[in-house]
C-alpha positions as CSV (number, residue, x, y, z in Angstrom):
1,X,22.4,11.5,-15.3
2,X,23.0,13.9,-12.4
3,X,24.7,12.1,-9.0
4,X,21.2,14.7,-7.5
5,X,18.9,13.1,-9.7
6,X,19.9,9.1,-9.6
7,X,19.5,9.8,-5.7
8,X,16.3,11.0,-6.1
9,X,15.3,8.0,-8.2
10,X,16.9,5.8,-5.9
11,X,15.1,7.4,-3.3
12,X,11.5,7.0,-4.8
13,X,12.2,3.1,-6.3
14,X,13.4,2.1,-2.4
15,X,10.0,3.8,-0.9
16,X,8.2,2.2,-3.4
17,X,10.0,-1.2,-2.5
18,X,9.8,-1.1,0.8
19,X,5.5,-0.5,0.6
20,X,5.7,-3.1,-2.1
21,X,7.2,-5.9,0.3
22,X,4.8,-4.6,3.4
23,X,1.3,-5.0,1.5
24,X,2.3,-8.0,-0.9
25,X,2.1,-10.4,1.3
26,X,-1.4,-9.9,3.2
27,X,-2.3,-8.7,-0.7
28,X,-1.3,-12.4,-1.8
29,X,-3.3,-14.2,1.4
30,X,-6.5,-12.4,0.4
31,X,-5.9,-13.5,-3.1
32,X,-5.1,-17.3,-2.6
33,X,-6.4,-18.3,0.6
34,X,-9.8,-16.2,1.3
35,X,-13.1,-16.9,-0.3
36,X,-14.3,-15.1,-3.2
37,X,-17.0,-13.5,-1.1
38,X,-13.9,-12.1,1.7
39,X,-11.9,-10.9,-1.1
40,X,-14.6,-8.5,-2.1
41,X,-15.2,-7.2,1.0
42,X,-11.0,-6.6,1.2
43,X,-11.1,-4.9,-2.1
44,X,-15.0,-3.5,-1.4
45,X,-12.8,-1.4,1.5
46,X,-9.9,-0.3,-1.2
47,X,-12.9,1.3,-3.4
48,X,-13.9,3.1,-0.2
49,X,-10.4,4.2,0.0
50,X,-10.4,5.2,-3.7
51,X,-13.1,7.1,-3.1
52,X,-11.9,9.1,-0.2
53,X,-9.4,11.0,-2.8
54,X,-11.6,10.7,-5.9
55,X,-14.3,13.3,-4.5
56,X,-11.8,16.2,-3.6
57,X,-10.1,15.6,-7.2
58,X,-14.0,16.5,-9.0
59,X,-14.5,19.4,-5.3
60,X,-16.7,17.3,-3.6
61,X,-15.4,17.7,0.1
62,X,-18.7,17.2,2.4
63,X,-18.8,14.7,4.5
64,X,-22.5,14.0,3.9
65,X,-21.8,13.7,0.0
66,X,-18.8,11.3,0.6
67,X,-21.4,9.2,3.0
68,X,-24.0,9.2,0.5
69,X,-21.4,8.3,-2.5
70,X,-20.2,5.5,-0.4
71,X,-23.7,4.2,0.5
72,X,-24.6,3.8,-3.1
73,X,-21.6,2.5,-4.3
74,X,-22.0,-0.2,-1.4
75,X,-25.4,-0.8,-2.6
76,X,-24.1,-1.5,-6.1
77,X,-21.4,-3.5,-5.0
78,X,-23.9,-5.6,-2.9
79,X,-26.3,-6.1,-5.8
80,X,-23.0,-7.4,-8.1
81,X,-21.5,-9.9,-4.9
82,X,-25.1,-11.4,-4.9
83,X,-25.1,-12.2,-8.2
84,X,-21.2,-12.0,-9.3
85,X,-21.9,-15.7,-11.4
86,X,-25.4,-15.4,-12.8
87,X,-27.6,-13.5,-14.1
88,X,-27.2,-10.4,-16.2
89,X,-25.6,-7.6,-13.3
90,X,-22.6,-8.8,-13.7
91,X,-22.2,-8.5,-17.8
92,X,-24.0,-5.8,-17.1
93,X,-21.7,-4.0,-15.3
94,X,-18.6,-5.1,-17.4
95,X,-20.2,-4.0,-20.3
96,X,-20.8,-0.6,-18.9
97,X,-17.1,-0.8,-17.5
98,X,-15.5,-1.5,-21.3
99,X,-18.0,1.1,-23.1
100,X,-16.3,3.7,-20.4
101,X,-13.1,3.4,-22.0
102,X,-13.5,4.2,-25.3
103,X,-14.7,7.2,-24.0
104,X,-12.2,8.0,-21.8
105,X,-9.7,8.1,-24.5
106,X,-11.3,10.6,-26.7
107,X,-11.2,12.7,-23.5
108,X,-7.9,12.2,-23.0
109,X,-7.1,12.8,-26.8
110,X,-9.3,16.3,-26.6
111,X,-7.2,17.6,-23.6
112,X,-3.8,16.5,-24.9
113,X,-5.1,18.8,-27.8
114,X,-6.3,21.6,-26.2
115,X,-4.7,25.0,-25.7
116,X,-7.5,26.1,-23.3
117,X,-6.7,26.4,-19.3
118,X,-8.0,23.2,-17.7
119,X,-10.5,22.9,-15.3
120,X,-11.2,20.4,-12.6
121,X,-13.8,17.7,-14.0
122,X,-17.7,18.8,-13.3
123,X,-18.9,16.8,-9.7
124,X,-21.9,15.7,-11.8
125,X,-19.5,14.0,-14.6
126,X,-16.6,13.4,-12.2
127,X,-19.5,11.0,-10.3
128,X,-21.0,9.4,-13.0
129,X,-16.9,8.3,-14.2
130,X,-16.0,7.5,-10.5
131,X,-18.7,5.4,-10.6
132,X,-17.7,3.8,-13.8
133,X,-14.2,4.0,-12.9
134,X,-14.1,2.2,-9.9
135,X,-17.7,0.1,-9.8
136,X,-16.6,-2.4,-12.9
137,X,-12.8,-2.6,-12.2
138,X,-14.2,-4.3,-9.0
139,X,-16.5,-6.8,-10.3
140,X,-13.9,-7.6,-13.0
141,X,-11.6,-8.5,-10.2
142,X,-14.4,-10.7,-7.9
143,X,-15.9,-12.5,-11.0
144,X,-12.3,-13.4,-11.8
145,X,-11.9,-14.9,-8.6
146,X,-15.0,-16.8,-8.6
147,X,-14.2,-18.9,-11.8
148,X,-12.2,-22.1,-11.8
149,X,-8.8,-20.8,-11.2
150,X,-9.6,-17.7,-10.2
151,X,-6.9,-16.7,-8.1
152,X,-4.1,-17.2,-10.3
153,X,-6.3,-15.4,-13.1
154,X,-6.2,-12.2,-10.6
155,X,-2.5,-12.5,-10.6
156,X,-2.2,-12.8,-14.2
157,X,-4.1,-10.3,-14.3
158,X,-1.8,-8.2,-12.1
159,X,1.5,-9.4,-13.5
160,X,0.7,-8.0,-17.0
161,X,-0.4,-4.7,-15.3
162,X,2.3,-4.4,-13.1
163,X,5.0,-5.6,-16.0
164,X,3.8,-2.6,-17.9
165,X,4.0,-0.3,-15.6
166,X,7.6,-1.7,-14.7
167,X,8.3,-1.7,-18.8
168,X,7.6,1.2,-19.4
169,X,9.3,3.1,-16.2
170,X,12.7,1.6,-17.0
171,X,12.6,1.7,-20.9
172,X,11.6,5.5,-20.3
173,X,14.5,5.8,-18.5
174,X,16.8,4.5,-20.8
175,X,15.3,5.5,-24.0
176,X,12.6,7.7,-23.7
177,X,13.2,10.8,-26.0
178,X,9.5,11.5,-27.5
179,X,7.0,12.3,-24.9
180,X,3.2,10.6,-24.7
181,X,1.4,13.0,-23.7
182,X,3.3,16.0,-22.3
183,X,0.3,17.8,-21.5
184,X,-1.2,15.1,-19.1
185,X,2.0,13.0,-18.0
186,X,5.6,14.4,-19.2
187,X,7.6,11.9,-17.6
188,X,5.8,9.4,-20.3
189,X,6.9,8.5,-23.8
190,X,6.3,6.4,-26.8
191,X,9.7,4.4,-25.9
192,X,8.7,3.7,-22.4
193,X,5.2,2.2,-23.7
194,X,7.1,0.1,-26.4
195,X,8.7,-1.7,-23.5
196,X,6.1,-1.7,-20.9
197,X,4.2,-3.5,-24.1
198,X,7.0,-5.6,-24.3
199,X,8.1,-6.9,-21.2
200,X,4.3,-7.5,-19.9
201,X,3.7,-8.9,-23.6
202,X,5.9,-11.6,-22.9
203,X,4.9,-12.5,-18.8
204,X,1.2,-12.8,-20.3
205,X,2.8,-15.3,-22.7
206,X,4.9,-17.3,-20.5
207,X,2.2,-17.4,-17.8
208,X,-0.5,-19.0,-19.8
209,X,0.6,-22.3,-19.9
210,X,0.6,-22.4,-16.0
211,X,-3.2,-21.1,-15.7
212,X,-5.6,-23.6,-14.8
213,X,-9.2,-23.8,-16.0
214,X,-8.4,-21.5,-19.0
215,X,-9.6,-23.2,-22.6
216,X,-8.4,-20.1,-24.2
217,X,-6.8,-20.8,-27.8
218,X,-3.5,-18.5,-28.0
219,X,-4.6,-15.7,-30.9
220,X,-8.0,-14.6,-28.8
221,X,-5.7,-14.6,-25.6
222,X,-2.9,-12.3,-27.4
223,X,-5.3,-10.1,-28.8
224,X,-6.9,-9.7,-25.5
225,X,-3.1,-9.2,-23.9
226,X,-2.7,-6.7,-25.9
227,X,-5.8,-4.8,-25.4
228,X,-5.7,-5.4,-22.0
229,X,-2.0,-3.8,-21.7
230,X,-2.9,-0.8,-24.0
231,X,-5.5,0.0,-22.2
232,X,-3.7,-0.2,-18.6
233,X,-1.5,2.8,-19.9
234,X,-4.9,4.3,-20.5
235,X,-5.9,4.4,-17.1
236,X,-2.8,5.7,-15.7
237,X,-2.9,8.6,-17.9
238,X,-6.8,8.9,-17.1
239,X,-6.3,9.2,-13.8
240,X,-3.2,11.7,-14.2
241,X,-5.5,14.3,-16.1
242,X,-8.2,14.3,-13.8
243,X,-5.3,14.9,-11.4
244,X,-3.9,18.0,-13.5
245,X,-7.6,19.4,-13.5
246,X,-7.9,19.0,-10.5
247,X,-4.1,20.9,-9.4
248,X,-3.1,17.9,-7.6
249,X,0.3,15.9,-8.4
250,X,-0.6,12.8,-6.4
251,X,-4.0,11.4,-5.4
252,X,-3.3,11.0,-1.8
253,X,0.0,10.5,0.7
254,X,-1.0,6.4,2.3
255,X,1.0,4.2,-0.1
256,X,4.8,5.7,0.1
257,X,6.3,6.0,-3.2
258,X,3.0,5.8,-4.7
259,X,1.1,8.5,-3.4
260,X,-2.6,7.3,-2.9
261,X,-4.6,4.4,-3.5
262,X,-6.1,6.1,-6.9
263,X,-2.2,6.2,-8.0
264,X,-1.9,2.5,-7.3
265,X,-4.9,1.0,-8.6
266,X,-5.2,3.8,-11.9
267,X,-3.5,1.3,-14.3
268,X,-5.6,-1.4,-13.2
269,X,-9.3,0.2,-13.1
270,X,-9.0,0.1,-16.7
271,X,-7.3,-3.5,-17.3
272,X,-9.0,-5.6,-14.8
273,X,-12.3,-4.4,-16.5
274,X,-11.3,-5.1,-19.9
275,X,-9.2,-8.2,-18.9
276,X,-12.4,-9.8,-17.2
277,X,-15.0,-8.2,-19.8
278,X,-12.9,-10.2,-22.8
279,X,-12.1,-13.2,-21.2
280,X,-16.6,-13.5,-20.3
281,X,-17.3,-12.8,-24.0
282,X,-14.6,-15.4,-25.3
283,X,-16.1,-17.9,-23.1
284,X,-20.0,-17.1,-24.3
């Protein structure tokens, strides 16, 4: 590699460290020492965030619409927090959350295939998927911190996510010869996923023993692993089309290294949601 390109890498891995070591730790003090009900007003103010760069990705730049968009989505948000352990909203919700994906795929797989010009997502659609985008990946992550344990479930959570997106960056690196999806993410490839699968594979493992409050027999919680890590990579590249509609390379400039909030939380919009949605059915 280049002496110009392993300074540029270097470059990018020591912002991303250095934004890494500033937000961990007031990440890891909402995570472990607040309430359930002061953790989702921490991450209630991420989706706000999230949304601040999802509306100019879909052309939606009016203040009055981002207003609006946030007042619902607080409404929804408020109807979930007052239920987030009874009651049908939240199933609901995650239900909705893991039907999205599916769904997000084919249009992933249709774009990958296409030779057309694309186009930035409609504002009607690109609504409707912010909503389902960003509404379930946050009740995944409260109702997992409201059950016994709930805390070191979010980081489990987390781990895997961030394990496969670590995986996958490295192993790229070093192996990657046959691209992803080029049209969507070049930088990507099939090697790369092999060992994001891999390395996050094996941290879901080796963490399970140390869970508390988990009665989760080990085929059912490897199955949902390995879902759960499949679909992370989704959501990265789901968020990196809309992007390329949209003529954008990142989703913001707050997070250095990482671009915006959407680039950081991408991955995890899809896991947390199928994470939480498999682990509820599993213990039915």
């Amino acid at each position: 590699m280049p002496s110009s390109r392993l300074w540029g890498v270097a470059n990018v891995l020591s912002h991303r460290v250095l934004t890494a070591l500033v937000l961990l730790p007031p990440f890891l003090a909402a995570v472990f020492l607040l309430p359930t009900s002061w953790f989702a007003l921490i991450l209630a103010a991420v989706v706000v965030l999230a949304v601040l760069e999802w509306l100019p990705m879909i052309g939606l730049n009016r203040a009055s619409v981002t207003w609006a968009v946030i007042g619902v989505l607080a409404g929804f948000m408020a109807l979930v927090a007052g239920a987030v352990d009874e009651g049908v909203i939240t199933p609901a919700v995650l239900l909705a959350g893991v039907m999205f994906w599916p769904v997000a795929f084919i249009l992933l797989w249709v774009h990958e295939r296409s030779t057309r010009d694309a186009v930035a997502l409609a504002p009607g659609r690109g609504l409707l998927i912010g909503l389902l985008l960003l509404l379930p990946s946050w009740t995944a992550l409260v109702w997992l911190h409201a059950q016994p344990g709930g805390p070191w479930l979010v980081m489990l959570l987390l781990l895997i996510t961030w394990a496969a997106d670590i995986g996958a960056y490295f192993a790229g690196r070093r192996f990657g010869r046959h691209r992803l999806a080029p049209r969507v993410s070049p930088g990507k490839t099939w090697e790369g996923f092999a060992g994001g699968l891999l390395l996050a594979t094996v941290v879901g493992l080796l963490l399970r023993p140390l869970l508390p409050g988990m009665p989760l027999p080990l085929l059912p919680f490897f199955l949902l692993l390995i879902l759960t890590i499949v679909l992370s990579v989704v959501g990265d590249l789901f968020e990196s089309m809309v992007k390329r509609r949209a003529g954008m390379k990142d989703s913001g400039t707050l997070l250095p290294g990482h671009g915006g909030v959407l680039d950081r939380i991408d991955s995890v919009t899809a896991s947390a949601t199928v994470f939480a949605g498999g682990l509820y059915l599993l213990w039915l």
